[in-house]
Backbone as XML, in Angstrom:
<?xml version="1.0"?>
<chain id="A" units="angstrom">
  <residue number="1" name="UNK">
    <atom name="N" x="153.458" y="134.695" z="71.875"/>
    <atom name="CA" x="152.379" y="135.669" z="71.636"/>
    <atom name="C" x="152.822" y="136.704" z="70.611"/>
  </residue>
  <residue number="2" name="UNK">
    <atom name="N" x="154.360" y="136.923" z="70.561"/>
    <atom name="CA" x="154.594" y="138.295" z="69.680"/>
    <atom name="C" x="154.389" y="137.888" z="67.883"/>
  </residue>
  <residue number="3" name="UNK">
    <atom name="N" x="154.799" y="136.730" z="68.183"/>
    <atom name="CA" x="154.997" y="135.762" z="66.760"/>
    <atom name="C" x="153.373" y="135.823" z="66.120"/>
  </residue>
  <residue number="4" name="UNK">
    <atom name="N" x="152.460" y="135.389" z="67.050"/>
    <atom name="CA" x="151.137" y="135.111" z="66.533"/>
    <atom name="C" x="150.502" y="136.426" z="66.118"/>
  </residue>
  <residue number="5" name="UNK">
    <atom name="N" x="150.840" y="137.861" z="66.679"/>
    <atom name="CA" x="150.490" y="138.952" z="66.307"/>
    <atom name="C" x="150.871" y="139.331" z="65.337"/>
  </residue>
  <residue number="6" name="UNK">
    <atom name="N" x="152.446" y="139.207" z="64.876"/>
    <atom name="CA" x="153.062" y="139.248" z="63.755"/>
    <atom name="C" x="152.618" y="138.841" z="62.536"/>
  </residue>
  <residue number="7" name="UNK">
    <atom name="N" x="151.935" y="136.990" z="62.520"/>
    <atom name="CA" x="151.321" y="137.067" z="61.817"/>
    <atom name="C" x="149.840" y="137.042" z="61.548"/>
  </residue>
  <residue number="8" name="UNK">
    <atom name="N" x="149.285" y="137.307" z="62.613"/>
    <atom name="CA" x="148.139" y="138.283" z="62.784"/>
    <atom name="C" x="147.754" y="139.390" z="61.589"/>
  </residue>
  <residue number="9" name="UNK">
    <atom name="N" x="148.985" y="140.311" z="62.073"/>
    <atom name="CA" x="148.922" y="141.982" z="61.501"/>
    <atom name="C" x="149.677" y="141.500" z="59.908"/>
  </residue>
  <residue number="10" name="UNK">
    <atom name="N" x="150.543" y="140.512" z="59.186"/>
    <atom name="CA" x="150.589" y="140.085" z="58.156"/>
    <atom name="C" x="149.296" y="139.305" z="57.682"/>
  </residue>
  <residue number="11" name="UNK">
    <atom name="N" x="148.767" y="138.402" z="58.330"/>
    <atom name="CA" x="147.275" y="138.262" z="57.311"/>
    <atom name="C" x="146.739" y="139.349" z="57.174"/>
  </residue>
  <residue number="12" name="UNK">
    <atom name="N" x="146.136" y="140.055" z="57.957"/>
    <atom name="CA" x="145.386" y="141.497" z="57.933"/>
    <atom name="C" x="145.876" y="142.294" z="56.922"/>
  </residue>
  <residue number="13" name="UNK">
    <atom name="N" x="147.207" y="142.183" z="56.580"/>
    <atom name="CA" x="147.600" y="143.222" z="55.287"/>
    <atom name="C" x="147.139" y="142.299" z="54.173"/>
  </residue>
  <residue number="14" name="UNK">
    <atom name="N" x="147.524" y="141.227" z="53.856"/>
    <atom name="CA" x="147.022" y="140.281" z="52.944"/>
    <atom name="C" x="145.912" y="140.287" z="52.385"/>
  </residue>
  <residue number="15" name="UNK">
    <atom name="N" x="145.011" y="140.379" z="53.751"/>
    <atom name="CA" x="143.637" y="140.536" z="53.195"/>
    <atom name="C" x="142.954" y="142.010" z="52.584"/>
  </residue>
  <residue number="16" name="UNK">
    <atom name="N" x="143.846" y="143.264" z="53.534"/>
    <atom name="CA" x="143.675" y="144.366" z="52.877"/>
    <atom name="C" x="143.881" y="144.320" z="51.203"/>
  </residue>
  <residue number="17" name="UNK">
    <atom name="N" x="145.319" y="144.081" z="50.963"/>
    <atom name="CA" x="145.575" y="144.239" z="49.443"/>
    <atom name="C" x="144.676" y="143.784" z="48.716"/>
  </residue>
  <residue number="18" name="UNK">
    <atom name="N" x="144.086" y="142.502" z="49.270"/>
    <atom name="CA" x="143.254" y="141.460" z="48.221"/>
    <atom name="C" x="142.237" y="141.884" z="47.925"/>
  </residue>
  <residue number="19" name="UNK">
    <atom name="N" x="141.457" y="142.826" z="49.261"/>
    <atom name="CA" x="140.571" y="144.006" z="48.815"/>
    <atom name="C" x="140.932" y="144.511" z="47.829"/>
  </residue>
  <residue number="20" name="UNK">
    <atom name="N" x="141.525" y="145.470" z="48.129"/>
    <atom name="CA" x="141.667" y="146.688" z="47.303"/>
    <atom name="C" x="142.042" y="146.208" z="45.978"/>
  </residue>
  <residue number="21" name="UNK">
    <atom name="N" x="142.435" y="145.215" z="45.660"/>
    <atom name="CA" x="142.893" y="144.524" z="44.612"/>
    <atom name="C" x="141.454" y="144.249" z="43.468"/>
  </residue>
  <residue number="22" name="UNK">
    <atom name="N" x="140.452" y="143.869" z="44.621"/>
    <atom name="CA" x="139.553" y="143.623" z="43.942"/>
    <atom name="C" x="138.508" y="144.869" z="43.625"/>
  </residue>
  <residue number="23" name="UNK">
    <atom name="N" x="138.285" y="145.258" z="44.708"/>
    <atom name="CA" x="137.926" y="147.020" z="44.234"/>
    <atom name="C" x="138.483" y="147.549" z="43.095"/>
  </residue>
  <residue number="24" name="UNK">
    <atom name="N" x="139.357" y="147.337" z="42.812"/>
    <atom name="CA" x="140.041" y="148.150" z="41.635"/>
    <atom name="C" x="139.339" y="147.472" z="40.073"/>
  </residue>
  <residue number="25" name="UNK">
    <atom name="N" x="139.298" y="145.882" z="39.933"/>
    <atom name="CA" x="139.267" y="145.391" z="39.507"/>
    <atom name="C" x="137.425" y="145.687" z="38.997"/>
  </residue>
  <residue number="26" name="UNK">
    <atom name="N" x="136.603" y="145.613" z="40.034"/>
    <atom name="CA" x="135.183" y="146.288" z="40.234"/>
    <atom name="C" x="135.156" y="147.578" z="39.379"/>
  </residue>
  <residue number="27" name="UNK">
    <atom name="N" x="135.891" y="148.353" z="39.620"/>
    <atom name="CA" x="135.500" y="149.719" z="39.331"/>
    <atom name="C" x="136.033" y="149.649" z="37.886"/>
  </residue>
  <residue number="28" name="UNK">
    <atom name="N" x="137.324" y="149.258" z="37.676"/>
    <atom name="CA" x="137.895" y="148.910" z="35.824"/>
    <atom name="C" x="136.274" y="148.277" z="35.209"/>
  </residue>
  <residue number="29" name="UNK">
    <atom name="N" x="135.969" y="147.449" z="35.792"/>
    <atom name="CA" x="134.866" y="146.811" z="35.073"/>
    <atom name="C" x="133.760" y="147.622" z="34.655"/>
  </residue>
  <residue number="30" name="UNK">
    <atom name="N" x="133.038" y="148.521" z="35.824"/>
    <atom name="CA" x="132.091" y="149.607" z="35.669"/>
    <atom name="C" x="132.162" y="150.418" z="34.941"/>
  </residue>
  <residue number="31" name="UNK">
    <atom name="N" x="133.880" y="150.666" z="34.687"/>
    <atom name="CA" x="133.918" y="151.954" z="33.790"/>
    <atom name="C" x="133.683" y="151.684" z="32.402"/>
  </residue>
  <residue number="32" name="UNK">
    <atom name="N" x="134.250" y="150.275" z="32.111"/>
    <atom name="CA" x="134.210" y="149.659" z="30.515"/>
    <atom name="C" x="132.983" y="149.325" z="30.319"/>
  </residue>
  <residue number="33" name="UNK">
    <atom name="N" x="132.088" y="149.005" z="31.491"/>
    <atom name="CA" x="130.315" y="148.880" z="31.114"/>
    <atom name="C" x="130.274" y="150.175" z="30.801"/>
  </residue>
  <residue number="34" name="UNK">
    <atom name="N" x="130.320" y="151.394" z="31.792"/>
    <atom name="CA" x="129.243" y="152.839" z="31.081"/>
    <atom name="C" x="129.909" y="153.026" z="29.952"/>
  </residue>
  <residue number="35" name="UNK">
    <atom name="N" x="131.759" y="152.651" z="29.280"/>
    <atom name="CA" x="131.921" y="153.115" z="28.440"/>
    <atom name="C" x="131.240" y="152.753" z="27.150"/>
  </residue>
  <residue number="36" name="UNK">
    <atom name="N" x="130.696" y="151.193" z="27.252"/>
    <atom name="CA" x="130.225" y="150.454" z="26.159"/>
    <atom name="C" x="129.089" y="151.045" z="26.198"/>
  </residue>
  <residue number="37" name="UNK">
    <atom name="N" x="128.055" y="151.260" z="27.405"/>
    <atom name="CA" x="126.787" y="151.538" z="27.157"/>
    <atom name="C" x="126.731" y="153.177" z="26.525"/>
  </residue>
  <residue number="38" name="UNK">
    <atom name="N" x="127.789" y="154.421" z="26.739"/>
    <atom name="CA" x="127.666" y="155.151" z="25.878"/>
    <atom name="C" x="128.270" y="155.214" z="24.883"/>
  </residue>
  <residue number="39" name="UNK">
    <atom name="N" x="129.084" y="154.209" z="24.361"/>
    <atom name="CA" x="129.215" y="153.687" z="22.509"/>
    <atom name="C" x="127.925" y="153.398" z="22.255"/>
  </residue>
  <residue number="40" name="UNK">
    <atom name="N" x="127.077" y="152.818" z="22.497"/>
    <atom name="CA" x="125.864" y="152.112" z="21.793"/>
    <atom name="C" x="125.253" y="153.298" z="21.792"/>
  </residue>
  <residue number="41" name="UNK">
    <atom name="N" x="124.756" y="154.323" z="23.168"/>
    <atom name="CA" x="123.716" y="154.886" z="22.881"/>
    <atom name="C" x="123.963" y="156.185" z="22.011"/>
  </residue>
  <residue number="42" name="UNK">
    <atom name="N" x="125.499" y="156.605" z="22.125"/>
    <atom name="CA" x="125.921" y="157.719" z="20.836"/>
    <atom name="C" x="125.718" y="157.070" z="19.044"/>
  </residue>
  <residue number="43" name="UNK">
    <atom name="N" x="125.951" y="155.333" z="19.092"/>
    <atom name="CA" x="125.323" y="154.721" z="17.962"/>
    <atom name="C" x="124.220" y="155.175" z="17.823"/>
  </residue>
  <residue number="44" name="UNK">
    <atom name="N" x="123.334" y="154.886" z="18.596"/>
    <atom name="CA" x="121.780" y="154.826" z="18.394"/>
    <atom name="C" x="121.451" y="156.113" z="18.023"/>
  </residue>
  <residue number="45" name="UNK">
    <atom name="N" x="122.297" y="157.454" z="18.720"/>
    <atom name="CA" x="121.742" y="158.667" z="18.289"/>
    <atom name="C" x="122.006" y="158.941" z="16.980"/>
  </residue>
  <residue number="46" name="UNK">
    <atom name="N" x="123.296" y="158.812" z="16.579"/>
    <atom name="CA" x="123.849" y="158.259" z="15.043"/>
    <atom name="C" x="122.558" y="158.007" z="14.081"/>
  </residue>
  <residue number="47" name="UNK">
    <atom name="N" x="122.058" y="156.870" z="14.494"/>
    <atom name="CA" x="121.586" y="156.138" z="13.600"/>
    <atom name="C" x="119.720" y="156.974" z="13.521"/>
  </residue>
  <residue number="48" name="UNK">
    <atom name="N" x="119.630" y="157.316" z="14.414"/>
    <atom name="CA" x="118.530" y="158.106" z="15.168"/>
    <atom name="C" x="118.612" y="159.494" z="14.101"/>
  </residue>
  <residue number="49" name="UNK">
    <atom name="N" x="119.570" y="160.532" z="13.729"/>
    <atom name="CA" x="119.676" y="161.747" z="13.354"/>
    <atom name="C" x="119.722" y="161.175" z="11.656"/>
  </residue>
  <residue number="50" name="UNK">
    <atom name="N" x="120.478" y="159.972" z="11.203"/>
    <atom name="CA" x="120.662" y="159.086" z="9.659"/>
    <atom name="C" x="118.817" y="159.476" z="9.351"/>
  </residue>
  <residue number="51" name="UNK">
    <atom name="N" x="118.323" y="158.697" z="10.121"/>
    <atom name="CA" x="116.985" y="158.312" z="9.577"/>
    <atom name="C" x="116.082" y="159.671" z="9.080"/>
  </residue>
  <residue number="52" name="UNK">
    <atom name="N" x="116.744" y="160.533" z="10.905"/>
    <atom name="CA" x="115.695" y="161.824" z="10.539"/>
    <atom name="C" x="116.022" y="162.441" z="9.383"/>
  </residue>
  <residue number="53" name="UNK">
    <atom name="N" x="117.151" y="162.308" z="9.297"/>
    <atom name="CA" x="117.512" y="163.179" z="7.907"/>
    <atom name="C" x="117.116" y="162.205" z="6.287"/>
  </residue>
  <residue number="54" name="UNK">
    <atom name="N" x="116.921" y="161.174" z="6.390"/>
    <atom name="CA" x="116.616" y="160.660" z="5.235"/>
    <atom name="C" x="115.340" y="160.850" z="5.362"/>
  </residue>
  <residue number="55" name="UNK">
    <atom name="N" x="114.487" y="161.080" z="6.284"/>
    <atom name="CA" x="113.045" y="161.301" z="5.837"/>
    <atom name="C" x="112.957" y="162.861" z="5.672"/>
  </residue>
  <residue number="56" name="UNK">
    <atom name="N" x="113.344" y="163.800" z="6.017"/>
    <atom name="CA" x="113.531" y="164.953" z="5.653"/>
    <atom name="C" x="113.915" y="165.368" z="3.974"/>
  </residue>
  <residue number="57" name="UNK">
    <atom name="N" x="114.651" y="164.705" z="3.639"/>
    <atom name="CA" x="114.994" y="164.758" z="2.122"/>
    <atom name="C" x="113.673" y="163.746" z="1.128"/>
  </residue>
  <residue number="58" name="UNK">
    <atom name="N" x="113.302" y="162.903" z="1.821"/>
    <atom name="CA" x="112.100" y="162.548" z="1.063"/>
    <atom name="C" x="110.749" y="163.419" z="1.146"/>
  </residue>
</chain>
């Protein structure tokens, strides 16, 4: 019985890490999405303020 608890409470860590392993992995991902999605939309404002100002000079 002590043996089977032993590795009992060793899968149970196993599976913890593999969590958290992947959580981490989740959240790296989320951050490089909002980071891309505010590259594009600071582009777009970019390109957004280009225009206003070229029609301003015309």
């Amino acid at each position: 019985m002590d043996n089977f608890s032993l590795l009992n409470t060793l899968l149970q860590l196993i599976i913890l890490i593999v969590v958290v392993y992947i959580v981490i992995i989740i959240i790296k991902k989320v951050r490089l999405f909002a980071a891309n999605n505010l590259y594009i939309s600071n582009k777009k404002i970019e390109e957004l303020e280009q225009r206003i100002s070229n029609l301003e000079k015309k």
